[in-house]
Residue frames as a rotation matrix with the C-alpha (Angstrom) as fourth column:
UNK 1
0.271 0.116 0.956 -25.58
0.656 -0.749 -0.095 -29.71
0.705 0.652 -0.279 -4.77
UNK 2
0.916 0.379 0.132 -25.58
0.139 -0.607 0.783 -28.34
0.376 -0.699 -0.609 -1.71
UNK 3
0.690 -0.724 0.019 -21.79
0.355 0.361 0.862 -29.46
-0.631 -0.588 0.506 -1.01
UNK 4
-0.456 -0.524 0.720 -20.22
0.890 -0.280 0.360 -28.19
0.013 0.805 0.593 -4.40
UNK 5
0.552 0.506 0.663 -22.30
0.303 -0.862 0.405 -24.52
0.777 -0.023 -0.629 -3.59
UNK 6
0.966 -0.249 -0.065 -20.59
0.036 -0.118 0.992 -24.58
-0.255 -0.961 -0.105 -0.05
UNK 7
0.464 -0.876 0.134 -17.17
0.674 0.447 0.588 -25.76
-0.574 -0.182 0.798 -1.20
UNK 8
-0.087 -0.313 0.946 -17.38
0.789 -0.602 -0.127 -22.76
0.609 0.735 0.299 -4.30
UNK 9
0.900 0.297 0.319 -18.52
0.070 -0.821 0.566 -20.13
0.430 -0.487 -0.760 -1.60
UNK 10
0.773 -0.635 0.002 -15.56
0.376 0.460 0.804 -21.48
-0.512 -0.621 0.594 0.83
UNK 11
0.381 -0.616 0.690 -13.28
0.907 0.393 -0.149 -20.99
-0.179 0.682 0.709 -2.15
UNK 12
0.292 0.035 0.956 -14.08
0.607 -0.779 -0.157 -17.89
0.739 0.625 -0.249 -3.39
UNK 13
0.993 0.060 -0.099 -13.50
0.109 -0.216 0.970 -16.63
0.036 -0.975 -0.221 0.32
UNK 14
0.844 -0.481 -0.235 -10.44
0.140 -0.226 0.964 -17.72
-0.517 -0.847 -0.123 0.71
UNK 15
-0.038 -0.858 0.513 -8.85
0.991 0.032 0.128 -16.69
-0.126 0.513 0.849 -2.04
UNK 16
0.217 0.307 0.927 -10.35
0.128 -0.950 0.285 -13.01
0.968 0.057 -0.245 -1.96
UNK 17
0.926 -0.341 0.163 -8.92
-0.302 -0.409 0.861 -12.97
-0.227 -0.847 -0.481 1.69
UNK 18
0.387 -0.742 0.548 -5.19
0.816 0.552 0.171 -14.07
-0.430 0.380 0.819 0.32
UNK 19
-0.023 -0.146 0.989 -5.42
0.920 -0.391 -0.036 -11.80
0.392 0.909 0.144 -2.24
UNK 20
0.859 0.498 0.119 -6.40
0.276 -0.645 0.712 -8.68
0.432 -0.579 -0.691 0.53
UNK 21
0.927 -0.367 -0.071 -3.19
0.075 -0.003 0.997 -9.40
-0.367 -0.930 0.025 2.47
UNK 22
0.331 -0.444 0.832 -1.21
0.862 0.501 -0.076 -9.25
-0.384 0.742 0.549 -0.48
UNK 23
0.513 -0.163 0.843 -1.79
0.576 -0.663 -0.479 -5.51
0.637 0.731 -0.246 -1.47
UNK 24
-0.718 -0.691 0.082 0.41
0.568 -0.649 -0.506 -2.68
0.403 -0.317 0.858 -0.12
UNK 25
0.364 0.467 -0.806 -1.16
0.738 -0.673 -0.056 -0.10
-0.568 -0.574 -0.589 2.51
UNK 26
-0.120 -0.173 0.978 -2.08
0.711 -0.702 -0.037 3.08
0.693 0.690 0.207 0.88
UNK 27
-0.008 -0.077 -0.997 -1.82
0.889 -0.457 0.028 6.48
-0.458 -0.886 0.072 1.68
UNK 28
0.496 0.231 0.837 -2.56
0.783 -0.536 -0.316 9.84
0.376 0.812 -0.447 0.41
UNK 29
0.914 -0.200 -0.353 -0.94
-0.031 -0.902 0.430 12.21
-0.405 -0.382 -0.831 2.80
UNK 30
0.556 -0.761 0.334 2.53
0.507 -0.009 -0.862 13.30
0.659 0.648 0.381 1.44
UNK 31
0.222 -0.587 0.779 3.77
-0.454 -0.769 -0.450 15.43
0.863 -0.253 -0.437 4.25
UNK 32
-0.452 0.124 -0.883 5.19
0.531 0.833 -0.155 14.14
0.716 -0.539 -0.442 7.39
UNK 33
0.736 0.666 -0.119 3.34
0.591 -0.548 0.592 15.10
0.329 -0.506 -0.797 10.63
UNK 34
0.919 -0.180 -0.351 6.32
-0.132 -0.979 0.155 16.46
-0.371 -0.096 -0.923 11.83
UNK 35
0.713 -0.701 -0.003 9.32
-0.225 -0.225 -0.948 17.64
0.664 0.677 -0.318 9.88
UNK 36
0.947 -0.276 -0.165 12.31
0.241 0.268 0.933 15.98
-0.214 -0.923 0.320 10.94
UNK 37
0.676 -0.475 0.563 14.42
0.698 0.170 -0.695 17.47
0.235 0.864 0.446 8.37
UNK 38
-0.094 -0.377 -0.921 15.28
0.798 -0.582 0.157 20.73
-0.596 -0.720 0.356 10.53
UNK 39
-0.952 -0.118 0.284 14.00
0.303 -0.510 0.805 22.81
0.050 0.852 0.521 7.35
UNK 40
-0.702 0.656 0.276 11.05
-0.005 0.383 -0.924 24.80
-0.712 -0.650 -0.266 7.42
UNK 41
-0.111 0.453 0.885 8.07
0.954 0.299 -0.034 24.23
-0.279 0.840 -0.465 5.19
UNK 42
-0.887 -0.447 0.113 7.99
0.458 -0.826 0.328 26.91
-0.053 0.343 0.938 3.07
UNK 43
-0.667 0.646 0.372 4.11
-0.006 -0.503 0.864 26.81
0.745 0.574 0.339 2.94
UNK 44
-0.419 0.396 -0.817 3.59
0.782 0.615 -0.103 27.25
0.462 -0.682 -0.567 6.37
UNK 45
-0.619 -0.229 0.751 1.63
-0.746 0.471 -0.471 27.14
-0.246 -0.852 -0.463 8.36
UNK 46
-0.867 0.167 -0.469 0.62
-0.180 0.773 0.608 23.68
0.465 0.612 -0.640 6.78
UNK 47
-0.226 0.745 0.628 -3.29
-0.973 -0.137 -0.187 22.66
-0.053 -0.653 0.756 7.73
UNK 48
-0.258 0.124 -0.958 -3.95
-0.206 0.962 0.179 19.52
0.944 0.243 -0.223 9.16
UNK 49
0.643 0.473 -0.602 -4.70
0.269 0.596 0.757 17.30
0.717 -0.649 0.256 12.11
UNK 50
-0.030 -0.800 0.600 -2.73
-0.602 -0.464 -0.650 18.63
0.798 -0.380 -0.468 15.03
UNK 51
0.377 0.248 -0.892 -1.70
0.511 0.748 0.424 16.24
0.773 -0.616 0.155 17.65
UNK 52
-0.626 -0.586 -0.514 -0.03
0.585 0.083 -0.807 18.49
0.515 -0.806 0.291 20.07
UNK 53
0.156 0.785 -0.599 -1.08
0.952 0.042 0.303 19.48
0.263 -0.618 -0.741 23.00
UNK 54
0.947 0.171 0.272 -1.77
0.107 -0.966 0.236 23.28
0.303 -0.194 -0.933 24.24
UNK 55
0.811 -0.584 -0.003 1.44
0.007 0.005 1.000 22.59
-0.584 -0.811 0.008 26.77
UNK 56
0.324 -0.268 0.907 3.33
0.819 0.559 -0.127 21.16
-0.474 0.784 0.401 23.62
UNK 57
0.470 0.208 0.858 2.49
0.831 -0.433 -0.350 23.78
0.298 0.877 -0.376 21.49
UNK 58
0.968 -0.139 0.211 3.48
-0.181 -0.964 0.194 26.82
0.176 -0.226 -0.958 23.89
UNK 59
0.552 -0.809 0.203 6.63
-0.023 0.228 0.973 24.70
-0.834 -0.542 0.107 25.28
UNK 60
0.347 -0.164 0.923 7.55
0.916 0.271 -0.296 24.76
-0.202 0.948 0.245 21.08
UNK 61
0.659 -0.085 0.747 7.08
0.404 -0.798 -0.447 27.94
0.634 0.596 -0.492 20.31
UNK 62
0.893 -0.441 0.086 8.71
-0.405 -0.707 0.579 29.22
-0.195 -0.552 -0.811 23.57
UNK 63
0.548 -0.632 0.548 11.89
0.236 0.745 0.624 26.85
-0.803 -0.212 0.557 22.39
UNK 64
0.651 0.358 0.669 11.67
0.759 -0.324 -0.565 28.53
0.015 0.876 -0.483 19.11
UNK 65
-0.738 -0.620 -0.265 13.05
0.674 -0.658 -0.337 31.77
0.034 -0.428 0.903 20.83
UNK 66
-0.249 0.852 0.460 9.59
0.547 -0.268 0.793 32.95
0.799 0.449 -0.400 21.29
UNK 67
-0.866 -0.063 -0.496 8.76
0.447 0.346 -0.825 34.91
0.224 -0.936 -0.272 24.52
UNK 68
-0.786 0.612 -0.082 5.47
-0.228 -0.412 -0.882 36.21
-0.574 -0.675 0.464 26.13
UNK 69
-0.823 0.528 -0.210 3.42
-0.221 0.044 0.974 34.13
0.523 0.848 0.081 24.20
UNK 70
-0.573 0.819 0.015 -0.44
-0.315 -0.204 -0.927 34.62
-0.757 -0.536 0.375 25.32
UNK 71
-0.062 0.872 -0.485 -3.87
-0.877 -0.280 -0.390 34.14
-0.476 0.402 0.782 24.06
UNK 72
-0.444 -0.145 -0.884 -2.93
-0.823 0.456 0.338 30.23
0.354 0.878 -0.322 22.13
UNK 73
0.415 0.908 0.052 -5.89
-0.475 0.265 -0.839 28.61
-0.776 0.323 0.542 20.62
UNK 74
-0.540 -0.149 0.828 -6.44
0.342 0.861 0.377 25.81
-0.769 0.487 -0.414 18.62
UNK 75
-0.623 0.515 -0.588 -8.23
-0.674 -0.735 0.070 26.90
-0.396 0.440 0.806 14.93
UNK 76
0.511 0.762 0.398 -10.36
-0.350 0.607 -0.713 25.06
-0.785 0.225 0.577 12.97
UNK 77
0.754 -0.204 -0.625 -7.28
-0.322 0.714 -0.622 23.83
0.572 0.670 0.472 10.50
UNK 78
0.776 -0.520 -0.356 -5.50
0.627 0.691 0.359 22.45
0.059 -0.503 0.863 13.36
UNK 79
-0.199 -0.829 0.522 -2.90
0.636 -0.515 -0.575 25.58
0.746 0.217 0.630 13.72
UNK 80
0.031 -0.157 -0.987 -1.83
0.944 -0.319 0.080 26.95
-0.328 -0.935 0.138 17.29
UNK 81
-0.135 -0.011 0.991 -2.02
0.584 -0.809 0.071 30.27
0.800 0.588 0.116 16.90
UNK 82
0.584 0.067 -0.809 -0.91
0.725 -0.490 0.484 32.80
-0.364 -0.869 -0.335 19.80
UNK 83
0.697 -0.577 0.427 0.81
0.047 -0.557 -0.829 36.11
0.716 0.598 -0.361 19.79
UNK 84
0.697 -0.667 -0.263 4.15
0.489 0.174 0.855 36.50
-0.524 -0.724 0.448 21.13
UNK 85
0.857 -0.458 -0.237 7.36
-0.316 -0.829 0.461 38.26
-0.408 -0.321 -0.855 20.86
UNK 86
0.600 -0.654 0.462 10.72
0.594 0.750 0.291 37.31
-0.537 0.099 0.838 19.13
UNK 87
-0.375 -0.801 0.467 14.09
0.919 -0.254 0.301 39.62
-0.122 0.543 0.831 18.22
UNK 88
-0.735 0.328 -0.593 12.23
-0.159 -0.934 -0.320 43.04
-0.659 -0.141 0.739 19.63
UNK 89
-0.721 0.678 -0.144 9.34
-0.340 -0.164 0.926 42.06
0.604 0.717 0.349 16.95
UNK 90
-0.785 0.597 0.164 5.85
0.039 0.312 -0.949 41.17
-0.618 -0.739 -0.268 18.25
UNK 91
-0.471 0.704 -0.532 3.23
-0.729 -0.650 -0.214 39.60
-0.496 0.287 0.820 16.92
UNK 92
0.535 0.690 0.488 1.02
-0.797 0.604 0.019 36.67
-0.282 -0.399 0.873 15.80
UNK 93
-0.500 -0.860 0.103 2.87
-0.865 0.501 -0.026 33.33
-0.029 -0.103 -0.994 16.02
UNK 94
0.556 0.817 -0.154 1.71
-0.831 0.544 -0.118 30.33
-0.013 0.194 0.981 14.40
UNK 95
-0.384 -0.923 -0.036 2.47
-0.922 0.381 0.070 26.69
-0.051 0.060 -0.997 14.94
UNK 96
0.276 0.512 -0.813 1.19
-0.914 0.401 -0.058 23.61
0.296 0.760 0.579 12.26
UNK 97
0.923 0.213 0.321 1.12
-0.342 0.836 0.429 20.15
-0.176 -0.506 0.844 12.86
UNK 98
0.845 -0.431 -0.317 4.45
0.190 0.796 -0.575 19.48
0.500 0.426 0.754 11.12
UNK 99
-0.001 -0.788 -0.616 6.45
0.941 -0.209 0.265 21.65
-0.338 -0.579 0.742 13.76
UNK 100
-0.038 -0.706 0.708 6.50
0.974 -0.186 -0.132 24.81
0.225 0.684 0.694 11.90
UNK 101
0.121 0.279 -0.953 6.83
0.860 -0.508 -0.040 27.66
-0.495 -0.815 -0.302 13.92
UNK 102
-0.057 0.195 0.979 5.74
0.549 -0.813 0.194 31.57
0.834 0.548 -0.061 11.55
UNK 103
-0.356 0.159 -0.921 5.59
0.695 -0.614 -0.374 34.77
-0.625 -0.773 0.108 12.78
UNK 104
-0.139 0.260 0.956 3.26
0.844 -0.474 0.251 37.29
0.519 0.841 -0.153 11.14
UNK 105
-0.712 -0.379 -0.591 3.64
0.607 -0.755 -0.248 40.94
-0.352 -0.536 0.767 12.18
């Protein structure tokens, strides 16, 4: 009894691992982290996980055509957020995990 209990346990195992390695990896995000399209999102600045770093982030925006950018802080939805200068305008400059670099005045 004890061998036909062991050999159904054994079974059931490895066919419920089989069957595991079989299924496609899901995901729910839809956006990439960053946009490699050269387009920007239109609903930025997009909240999410931000991986770049402070250095990153200012060495972006100043690439951007951004200058004297000061004061940038990480927020609580993951958007850099400093103010800075750009085409004689001035004024806060935001930049989302997917690259997308706003300016609100």
């Amino acid at each position: 009894m004890k061998k036909i209990a062991f050999g159904v346990v054994a079974a059931l195992l490895s066919a419920s691992a089989a069957i595991a390695q079989t299924e496609a990896p899901k995901t729910t995000q839809t956006t990439p982290a960053v946009s490699n399209s050269g387009e920007q999102n239109p609903g930025a600045p997009v909240a999410g996980k931000n991986s770049f770093t402070e250095a990153q982030a200012k060495s972006r925006i100043e690439e951007a055509g951004y200058t004297d950018v000061s004061g940038l802080k990480l927020d609580d939805q993951g958007v850099w957020r400093a103010m800075g200068s750009k085409d004689g305008k001035h004024g806060n400059v935001a930049l989302d995990f997917q690259g997308n670099i706003t300016m609100a005045q």
